[in-house]
Residue frames as qw, qx, qy, qz and C-alpha x, y, z in Angstrom:
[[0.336, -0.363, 0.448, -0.745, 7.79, 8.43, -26.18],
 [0.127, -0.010, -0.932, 0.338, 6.64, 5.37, -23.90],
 [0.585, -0.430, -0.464, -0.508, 2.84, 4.64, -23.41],
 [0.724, -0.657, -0.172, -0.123, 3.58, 3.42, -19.94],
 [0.247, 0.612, -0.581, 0.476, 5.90, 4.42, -17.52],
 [0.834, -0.406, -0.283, -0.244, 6.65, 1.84, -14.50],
 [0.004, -0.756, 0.417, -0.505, 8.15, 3.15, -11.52],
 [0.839, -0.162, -0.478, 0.201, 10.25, 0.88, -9.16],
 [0.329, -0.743, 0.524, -0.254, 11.84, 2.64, -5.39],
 [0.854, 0.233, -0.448, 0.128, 14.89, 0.54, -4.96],
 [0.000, -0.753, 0.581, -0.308, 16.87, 0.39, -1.77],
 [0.317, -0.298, 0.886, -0.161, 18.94, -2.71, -0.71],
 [0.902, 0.071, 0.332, -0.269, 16.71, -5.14, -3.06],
 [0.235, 0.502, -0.793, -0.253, 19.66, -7.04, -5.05],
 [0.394, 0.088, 0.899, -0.172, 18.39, -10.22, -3.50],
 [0.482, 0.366, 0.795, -0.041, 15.31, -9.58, -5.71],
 [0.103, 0.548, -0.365, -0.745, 16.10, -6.83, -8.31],
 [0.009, 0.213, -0.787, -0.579, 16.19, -9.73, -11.34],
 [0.122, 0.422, 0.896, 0.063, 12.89, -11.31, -10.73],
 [0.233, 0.730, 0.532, -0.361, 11.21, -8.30, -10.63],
 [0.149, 0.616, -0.402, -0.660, 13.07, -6.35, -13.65],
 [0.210, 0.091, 0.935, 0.272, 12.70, -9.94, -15.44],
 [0.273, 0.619, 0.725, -0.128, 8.39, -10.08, -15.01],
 [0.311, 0.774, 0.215, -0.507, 8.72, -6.52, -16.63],
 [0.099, 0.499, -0.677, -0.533, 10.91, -7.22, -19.57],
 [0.120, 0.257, 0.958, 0.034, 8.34, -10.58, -20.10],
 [0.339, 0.500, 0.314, -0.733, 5.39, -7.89, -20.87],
 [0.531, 0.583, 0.553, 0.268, 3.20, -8.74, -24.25],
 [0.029, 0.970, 0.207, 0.125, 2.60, -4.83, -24.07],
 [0.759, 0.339, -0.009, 0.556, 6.21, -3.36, -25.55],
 [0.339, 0.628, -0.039, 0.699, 6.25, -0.09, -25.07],
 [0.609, -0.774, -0.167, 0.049, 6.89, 0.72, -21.72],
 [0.572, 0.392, -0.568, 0.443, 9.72, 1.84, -20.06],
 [0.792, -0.510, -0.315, 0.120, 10.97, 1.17, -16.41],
 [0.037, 0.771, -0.321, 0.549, 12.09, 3.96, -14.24],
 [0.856, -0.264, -0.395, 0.203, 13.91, 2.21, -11.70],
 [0.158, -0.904, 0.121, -0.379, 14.45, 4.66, -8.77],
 [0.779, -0.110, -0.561, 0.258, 17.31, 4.24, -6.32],
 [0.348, -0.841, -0.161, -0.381, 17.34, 5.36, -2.93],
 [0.230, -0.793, 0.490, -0.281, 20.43, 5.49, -1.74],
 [0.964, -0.230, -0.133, -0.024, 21.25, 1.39, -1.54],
 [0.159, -0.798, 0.578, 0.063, 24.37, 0.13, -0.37],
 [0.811, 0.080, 0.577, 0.057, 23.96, -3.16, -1.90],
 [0.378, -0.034, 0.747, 0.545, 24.97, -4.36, -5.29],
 [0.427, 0.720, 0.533, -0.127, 21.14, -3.31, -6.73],
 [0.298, 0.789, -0.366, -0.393, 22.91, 0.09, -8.99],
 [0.162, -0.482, 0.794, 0.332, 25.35, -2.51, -9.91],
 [0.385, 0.318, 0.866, -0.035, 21.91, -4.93, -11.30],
 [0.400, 0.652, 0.581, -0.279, 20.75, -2.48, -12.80],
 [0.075, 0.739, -0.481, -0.466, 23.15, -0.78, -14.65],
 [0.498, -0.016, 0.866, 0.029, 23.27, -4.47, -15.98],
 [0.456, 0.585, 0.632, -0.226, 20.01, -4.46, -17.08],
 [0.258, 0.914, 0.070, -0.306, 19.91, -0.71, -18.74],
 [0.201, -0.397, 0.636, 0.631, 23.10, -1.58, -20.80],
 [0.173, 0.050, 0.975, 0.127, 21.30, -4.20, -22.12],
 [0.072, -0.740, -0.592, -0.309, 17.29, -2.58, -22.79],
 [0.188, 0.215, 0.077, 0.955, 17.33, 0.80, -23.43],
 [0.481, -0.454, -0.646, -0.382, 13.90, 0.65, -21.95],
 [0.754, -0.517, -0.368, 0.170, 15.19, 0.34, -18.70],
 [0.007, 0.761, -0.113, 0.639, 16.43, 3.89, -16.77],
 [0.628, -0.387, -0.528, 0.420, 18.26, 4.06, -13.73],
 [0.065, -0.839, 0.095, -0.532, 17.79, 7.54, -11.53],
 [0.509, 0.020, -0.543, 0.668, 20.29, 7.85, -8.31],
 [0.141, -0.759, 0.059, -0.632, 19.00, 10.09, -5.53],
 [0.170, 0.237, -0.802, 0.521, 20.22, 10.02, -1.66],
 [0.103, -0.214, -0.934, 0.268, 18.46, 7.88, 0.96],
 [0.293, -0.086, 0.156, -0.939, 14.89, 10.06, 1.12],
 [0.312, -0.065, 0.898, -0.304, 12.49, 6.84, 1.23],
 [0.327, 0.366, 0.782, 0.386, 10.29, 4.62, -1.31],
 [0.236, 0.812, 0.472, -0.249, 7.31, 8.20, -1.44],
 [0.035, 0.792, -0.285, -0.539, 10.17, 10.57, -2.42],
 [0.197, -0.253, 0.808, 0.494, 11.57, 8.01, -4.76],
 [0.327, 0.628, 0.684, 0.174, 7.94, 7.25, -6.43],
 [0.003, 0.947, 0.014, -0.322, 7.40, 11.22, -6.65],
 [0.361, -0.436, 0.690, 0.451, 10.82, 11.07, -8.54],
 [0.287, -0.155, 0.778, 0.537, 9.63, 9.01, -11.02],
 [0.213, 0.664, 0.614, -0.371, 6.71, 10.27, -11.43],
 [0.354, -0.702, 0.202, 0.584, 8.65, 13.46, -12.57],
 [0.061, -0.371, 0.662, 0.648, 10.64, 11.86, -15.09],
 [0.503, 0.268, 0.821, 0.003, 8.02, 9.57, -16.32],
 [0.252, 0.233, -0.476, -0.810, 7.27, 10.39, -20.12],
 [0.080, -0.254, -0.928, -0.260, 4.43, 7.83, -20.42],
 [0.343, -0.419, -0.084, -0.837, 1.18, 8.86, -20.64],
 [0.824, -0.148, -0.458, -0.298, 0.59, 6.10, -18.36],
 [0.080, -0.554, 0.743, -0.366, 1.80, 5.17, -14.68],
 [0.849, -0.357, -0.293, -0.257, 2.15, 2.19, -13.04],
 [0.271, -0.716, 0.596, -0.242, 4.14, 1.18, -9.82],
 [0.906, -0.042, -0.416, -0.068, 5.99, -1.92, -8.90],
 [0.377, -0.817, 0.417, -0.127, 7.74, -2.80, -5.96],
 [0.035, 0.729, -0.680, -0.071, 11.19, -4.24, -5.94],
 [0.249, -0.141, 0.953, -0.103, 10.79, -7.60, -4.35],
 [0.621, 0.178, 0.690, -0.326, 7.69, -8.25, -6.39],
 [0.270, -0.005, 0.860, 0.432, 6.16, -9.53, -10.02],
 [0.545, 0.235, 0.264, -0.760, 3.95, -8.76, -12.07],
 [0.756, 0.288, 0.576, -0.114, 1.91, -10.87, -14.71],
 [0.172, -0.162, 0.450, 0.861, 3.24, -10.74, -18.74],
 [0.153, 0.583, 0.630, 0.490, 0.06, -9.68, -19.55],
 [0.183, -0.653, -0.429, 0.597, -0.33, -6.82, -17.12],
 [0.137, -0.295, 0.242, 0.914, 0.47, -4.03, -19.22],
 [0.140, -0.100, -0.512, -0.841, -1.46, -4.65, -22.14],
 [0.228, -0.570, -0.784, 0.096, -4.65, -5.40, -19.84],
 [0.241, -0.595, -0.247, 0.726, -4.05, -2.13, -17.92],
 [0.145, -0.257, 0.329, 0.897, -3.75, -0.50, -21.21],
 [0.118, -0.331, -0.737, -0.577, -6.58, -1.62, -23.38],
 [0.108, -0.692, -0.695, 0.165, -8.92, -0.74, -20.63],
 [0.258, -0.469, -0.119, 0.836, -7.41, 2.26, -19.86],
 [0.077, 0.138, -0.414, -0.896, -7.56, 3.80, -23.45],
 [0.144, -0.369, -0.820, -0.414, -11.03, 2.01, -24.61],
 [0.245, -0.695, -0.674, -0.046, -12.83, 3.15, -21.59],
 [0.178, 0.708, -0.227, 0.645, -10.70, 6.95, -21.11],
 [0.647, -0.702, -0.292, 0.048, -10.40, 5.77, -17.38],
 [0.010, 0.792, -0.493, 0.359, -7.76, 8.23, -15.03],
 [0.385, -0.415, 0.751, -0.340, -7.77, 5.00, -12.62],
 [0.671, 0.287, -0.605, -0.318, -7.24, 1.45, -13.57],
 [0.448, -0.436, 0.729, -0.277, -7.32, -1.29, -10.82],
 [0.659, 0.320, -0.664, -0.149, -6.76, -5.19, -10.76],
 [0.871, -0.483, 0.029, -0.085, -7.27, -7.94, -8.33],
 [0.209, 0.736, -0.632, 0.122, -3.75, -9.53, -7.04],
 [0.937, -0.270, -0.220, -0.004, -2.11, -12.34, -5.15],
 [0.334, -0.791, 0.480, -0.180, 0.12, -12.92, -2.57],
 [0.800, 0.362, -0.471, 0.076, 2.99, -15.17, -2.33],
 [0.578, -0.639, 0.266, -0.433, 3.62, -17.23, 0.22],
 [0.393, -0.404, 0.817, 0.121, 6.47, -19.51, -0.10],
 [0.152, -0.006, 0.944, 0.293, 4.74, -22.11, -2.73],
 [0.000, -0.598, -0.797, 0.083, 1.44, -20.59, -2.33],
 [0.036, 0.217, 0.324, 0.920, -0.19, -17.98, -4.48],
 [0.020, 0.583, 0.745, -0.323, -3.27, -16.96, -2.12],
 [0.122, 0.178, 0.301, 0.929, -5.22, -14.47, -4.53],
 [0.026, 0.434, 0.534, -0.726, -7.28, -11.58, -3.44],
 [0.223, 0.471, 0.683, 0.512, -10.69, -10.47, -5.28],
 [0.050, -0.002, 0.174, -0.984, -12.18, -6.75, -4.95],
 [0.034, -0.483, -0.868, 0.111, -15.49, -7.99, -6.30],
 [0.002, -0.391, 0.051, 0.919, -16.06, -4.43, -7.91],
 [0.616, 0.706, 0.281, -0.207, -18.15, -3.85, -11.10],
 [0.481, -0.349, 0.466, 0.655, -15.59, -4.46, -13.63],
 [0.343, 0.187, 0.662, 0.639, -15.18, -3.40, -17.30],
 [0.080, 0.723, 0.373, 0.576, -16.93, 0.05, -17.32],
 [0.224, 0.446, -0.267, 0.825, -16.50, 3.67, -15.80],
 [0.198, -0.489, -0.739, 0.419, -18.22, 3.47, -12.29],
 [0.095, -0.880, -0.205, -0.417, -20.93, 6.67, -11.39],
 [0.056, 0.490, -0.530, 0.690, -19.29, 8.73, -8.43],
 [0.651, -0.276, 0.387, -0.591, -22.18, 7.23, -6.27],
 [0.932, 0.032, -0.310, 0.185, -20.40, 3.23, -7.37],
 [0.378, 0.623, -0.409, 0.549, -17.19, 4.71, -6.73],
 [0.364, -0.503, 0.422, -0.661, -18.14, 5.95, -3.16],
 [0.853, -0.121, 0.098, -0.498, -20.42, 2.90, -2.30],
 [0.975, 0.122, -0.149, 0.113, -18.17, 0.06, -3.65],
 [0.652, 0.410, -0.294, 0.566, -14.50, 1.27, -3.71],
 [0.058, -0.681, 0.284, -0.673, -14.47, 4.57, -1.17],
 [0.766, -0.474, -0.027, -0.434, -16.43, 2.46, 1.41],
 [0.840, 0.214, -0.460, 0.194, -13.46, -0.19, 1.20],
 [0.371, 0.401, -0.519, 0.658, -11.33, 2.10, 3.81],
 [0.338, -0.417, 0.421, -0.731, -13.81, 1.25, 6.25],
 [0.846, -0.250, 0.045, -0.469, -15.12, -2.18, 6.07],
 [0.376, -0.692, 0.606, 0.112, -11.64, -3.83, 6.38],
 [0.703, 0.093, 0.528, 0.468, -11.40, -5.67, 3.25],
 [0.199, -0.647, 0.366, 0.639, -9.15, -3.53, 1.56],
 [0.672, 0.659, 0.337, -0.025, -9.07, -5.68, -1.69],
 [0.649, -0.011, 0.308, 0.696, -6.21, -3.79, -2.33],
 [0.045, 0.967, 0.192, 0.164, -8.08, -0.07, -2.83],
 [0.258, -0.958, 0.101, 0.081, -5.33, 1.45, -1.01],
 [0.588, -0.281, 0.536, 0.537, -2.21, -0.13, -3.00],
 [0.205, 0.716, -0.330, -0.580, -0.29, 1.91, -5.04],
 [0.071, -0.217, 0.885, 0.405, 0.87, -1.61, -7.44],
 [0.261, 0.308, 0.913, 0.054, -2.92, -2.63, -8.17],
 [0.324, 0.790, 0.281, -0.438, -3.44, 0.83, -10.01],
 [0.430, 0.330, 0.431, 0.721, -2.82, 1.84, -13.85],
 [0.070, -0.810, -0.355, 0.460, -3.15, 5.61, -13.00],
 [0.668, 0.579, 0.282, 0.373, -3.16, 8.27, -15.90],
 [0.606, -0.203, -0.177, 0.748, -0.48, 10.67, -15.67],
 [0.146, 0.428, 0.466, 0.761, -2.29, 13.45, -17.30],
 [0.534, -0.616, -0.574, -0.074, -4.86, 13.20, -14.48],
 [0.710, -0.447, -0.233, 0.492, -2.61, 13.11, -11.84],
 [0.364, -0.045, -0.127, 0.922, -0.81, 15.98, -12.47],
 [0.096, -0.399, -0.317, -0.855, -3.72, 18.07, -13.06],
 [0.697, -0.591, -0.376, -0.157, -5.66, 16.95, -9.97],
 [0.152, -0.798, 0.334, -0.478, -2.37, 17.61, -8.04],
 [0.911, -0.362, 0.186, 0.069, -2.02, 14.66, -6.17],
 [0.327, 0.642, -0.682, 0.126, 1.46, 13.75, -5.18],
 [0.724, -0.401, -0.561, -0.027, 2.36, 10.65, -2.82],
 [0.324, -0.884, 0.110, -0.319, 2.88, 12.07, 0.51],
 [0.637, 0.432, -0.511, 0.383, 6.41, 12.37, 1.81],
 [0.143, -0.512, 0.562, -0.634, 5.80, 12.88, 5.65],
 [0.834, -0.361, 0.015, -0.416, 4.68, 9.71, 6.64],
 [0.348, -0.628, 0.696, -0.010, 6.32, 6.50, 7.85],
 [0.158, 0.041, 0.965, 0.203, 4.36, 4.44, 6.38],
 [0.149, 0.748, 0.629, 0.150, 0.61, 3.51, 4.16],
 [0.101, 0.393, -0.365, -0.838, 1.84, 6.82, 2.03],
 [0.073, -0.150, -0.828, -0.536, 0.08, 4.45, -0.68],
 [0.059, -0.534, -0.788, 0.301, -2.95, 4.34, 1.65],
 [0.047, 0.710, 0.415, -0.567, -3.37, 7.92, 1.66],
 [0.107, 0.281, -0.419, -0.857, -2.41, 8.86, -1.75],
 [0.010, -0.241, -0.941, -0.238, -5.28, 6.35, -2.67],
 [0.157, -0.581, -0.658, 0.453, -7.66, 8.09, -0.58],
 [0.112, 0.619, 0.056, -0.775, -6.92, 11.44, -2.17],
 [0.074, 0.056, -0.777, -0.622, -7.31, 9.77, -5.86],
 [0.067, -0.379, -0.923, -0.002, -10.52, 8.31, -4.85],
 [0.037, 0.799, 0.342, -0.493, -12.20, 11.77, -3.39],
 [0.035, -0.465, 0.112, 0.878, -10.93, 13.40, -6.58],
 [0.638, 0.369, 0.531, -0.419, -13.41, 11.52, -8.40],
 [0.034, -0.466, 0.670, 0.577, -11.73, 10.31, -11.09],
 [0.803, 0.368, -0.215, -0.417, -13.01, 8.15, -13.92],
 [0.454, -0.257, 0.835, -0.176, -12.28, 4.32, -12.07],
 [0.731, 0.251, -0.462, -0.434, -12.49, 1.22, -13.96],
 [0.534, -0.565, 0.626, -0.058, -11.83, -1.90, -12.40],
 [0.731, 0.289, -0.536, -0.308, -10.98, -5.11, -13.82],
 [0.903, -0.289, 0.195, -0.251, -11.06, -9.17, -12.55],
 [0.747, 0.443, -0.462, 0.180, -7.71, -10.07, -13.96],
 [0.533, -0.800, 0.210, 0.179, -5.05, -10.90, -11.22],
 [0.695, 0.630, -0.105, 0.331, -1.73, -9.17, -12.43],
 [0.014, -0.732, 0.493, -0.471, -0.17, -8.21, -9.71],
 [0.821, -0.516, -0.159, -0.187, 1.86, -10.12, -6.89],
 [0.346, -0.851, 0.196, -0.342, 2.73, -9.68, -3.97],
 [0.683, 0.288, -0.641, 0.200, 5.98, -11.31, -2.56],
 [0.654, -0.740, 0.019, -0.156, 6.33, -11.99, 1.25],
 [0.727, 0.491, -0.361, 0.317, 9.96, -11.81, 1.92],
 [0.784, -0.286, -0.269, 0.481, 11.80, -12.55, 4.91],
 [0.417, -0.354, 0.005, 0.837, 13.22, -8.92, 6.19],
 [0.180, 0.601, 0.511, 0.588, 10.46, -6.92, 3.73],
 [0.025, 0.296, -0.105, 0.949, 10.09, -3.04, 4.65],
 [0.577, -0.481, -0.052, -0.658, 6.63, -3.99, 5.88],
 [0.859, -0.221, -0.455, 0.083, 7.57, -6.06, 8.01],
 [0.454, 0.086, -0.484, 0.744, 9.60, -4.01, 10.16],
 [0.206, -0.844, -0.461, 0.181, 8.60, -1.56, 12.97],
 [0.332, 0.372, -0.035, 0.866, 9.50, 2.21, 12.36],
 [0.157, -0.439, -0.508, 0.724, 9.82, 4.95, 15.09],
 [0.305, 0.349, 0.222, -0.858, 6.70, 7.50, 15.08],
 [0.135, -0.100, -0.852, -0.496, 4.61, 4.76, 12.80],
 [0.155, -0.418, -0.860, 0.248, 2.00, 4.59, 15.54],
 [0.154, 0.575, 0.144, -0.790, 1.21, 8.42, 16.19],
 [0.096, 0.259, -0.597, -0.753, 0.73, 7.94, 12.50],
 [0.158, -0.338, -0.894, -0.247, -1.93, 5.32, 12.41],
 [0.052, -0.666, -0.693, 0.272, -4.25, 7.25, 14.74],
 [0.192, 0.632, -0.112, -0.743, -4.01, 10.32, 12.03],
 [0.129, 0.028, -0.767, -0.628, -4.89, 8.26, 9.64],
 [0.030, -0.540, -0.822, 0.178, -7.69, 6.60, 11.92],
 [0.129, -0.516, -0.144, 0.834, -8.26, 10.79, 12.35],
 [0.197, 0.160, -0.528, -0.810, -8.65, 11.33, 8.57],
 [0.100, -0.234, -0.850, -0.461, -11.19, 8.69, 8.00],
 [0.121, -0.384, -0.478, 0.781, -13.07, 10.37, 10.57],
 [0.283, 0.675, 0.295, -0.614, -13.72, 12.86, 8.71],
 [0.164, 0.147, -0.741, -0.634, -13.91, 11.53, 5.15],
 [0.098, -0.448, -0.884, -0.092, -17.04, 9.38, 6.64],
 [0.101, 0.674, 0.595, -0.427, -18.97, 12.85, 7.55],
 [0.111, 0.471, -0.286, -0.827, -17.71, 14.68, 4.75],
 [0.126, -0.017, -0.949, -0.288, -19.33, 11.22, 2.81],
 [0.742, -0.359, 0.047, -0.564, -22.53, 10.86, 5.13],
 [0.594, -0.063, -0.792, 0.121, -21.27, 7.48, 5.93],
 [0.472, -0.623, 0.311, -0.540, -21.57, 6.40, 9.35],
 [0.808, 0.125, -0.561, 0.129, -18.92, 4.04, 9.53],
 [0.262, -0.776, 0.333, -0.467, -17.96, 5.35, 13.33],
 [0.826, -0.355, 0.422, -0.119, -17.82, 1.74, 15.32],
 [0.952, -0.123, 0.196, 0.200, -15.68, 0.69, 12.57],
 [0.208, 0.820, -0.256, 0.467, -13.46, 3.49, 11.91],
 [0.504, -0.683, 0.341, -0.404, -12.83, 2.63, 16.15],
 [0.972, -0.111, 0.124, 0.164, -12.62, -1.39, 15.74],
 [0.718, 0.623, -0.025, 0.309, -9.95, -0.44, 12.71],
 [0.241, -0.826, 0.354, -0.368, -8.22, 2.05, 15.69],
 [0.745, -0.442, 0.470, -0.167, -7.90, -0.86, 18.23],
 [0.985, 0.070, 0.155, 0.025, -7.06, -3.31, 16.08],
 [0.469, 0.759, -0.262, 0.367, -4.13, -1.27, 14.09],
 [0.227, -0.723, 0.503, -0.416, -2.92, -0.63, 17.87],
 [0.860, -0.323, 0.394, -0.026, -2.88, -3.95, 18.82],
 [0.871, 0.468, 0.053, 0.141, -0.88, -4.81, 15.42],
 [0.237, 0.833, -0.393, 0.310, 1.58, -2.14, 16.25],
 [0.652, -0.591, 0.411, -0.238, 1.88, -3.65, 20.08],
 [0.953, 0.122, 0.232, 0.151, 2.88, -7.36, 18.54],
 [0.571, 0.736, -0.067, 0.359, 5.13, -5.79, 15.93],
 [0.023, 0.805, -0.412, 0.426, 6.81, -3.93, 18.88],
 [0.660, -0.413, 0.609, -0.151, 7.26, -7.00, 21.36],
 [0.904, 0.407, 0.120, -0.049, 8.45, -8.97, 18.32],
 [0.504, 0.685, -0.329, 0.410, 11.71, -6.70, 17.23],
 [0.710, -0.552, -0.194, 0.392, 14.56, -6.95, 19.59],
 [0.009, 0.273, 0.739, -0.616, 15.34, -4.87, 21.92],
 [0.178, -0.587, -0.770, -0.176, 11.80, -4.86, 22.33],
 [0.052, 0.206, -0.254, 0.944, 11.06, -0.74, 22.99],
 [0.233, -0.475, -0.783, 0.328, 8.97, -1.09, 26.13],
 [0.183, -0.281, -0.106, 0.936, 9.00, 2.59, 26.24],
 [0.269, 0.045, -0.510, -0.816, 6.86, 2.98, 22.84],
 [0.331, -0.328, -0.881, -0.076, 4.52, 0.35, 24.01],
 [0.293, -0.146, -0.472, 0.819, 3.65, 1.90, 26.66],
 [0.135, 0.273, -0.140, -0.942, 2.60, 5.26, 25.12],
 [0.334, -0.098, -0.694, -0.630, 0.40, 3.24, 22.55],
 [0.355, -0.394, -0.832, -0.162, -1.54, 1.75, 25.51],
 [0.253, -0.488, -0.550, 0.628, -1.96, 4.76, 27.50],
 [0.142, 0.152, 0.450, 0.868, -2.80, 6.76, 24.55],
 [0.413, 0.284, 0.335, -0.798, -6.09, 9.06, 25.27],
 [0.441, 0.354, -0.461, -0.684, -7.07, 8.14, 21.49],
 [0.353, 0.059, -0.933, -0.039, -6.86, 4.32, 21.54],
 [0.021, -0.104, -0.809, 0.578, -8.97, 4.65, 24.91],
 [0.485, 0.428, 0.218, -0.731, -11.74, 6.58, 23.30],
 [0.440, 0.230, -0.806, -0.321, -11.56, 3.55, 20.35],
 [0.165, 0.025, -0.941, 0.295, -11.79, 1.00, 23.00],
 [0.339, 0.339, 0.510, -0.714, -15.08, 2.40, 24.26],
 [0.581, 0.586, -0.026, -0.564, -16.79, 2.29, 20.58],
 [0.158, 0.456, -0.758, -0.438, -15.48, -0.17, 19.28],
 [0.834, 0.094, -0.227, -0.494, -17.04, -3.51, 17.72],
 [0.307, -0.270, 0.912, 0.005, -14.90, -7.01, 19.84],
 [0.866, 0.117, 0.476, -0.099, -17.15, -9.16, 17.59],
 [0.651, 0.742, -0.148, -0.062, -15.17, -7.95, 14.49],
 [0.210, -0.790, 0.562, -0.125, -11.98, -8.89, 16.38],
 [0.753, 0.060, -0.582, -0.302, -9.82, -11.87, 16.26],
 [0.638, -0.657, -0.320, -0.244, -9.98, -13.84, 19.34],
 [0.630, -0.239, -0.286, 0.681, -6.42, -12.76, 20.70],
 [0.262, 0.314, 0.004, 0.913, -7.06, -9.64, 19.75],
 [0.476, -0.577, -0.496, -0.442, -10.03, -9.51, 21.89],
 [0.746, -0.540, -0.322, 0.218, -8.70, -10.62, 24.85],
 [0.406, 0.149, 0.041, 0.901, -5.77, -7.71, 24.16],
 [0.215, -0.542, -0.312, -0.750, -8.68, -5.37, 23.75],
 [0.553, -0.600, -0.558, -0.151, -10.27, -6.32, 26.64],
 [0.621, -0.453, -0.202, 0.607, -7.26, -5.75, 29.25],
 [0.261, 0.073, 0.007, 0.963, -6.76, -2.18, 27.50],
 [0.280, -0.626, -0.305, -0.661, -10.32, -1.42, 28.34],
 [0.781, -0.463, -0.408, 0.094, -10.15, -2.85, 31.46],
 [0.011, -0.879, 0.383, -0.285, -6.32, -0.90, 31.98],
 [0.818, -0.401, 0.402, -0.095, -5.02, -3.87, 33.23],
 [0.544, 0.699, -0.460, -0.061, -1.67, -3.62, 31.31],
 [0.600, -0.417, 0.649, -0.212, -0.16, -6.24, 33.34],
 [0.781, 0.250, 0.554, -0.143, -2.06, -8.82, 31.28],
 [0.390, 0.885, -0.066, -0.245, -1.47, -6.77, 28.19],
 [0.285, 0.694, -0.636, -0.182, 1.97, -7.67, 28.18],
 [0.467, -0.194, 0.860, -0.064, 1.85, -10.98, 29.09],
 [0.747, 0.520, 0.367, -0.192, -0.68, -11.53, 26.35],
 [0.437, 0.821, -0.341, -0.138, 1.85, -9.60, 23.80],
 [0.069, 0.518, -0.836, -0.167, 5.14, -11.50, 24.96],
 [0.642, 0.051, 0.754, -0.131, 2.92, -15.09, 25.10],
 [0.668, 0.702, -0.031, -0.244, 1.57, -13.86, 21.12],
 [0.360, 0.845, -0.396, -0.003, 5.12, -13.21, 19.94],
 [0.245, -0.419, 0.867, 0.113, 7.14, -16.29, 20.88]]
């Protein structure tokens, strides 16, 4: 049996299948094995990986039809015989020391939740991101809350709410229940994080970066999916009330985080052609976004997004789009 199982959703990544099956076959830390999920592709990617899994027995290919990357992590979750999970996505890499980093803490300090710092790739440029946690010992629930929980509200992230910058025991997890949630459109990772974090697990971080992030041309985040938006302001919705179940009293930026998310969506949607005027629309007449706009913080803002902000407080959607289609060309 495998010490770490390391779960990959695949759909349509042939383009970058080898590099990332490569960085995990390059691991110091042997035993592992790689549960490469596929979701339905129609690309060559079964046809890479079957490759692979002739070739290292290590390396496990499950088939299931198109149900998207949460159902396919859930999946391997499932099969995963390690006592140990970690996630990678398709189009990225990880470091050949990850594993045994992830591991030695893991076991030395019994943590249920391992995290690491990462970096992003950016054509030729590795631009790497620090959490700036207490590293190398088990936080108290009142670090946890204060350093890590606090993350989903002062907008550096740090990566708290990615699923690839966690070594998460599996033992835990199932016993705590947590699954990753399959009815969203998107930041599933966001909120399974959220429920790992309130179940007060036993969190270690560490200062290594081992994890990174590829920016590819046509990447899943990078697109715009229908009902993503109604989604962000139920997430804004949750954090709500995670900051009064918390005492926090993160309210003006729980509101900036609103506006701003809505302006991201607005770009995103006057970016993709055809360009769905229709959805826009809704987002800027939304009741929700309007009661943001009042409470929110414009110095935390950057300075297009300000002037965006402004005309939706103002209602003077005119400007709105002209600002959006002047952004996006």
């Amino acid at each position: 049996m495998p010490q770490i199982s390391i779960v990959v959703p695949v759909y349509n990544a042939a383009k970058y299948l080898p590099r990332t099956i490569a960085s995990v076959q390059a691991q110091t830390y042997e035993d592992w094995e790689l549960l490469l999920v596929n979701d339905g592709s129609t690309d060559n990617s079964v046809q890479i990986i079957e490759q692979y899994a002739n070739k290292d027995s290590r390396i496990k290919l499950i088939n299931q039809k198109n149900s998207g990357p949460a159902h396919a992590r859930n999946v391997g979750i499932k099969n995963a015989q390690g006592r140990y999970i970690s996630f990678v996505d398709s189009d990225d890499t990880i470091e050949p020391c990850m594993m045994q980093c992830m591991y030695d803490v893991a076991t030395k300090y019994q943590a249920n939740i391992v995290m690491c710092n990462f970096a992003t790739i950016l054509g030729n440029k590795r631009i790497v991101s620090h959490h700036g946690f207490t590293c190398n010992c088990i936080m108290t629930q009142n670090q946890l809350r204060q350093e890590v929980l606090c993350r989903y509200f002062e907008g550096n992230n740090a990566g708290v709410s990615s699923l690839c910058t966690k070594f998460v025991d599996r033992v835990w997890l199932c016993s705590a229940g947590i699954t990753i949630p399959e009815n969203r459109v998107r930041a599933e990772d966001w909120l399974f994080n959220l429920h790992c974090l309130e179940a007060g697990p036993r969190f270690c971080a560490i200062n290594d970066v081992l994890y990174n992030y590829w920016q590819n041309e046509g990447s899943i985040m990078h697109s715009v999916r229908e009902g993503e938006w109604k989604q962000h302001f139920e997430s804004m919705q949750i954090l709500f009330e995670v900051n009064r179940r918390h005492g926090f009293h993160y309210e003006q930026s729980i509101a900036t985080q609103c506006v701003n998310g809505s302006i991201e969506h607005l770009l995103g949607i006057y970016a993709n052609k055809p360009v769905r005027i229709d959805v826009a629309e809704q987002i800027m007449h939304y009741p929700d976004l309007h009661k943001a706009l009042k409470d929110m913080n414009i110095k935390k803002m950057p300075k297009v997004f300000k002037l965006i902000a402004i005309a939706l407080k103002v209602k003077q959607y005119w400007v709105v789009r002209m600002l959006l289609k002047i952004v996006v060309k």
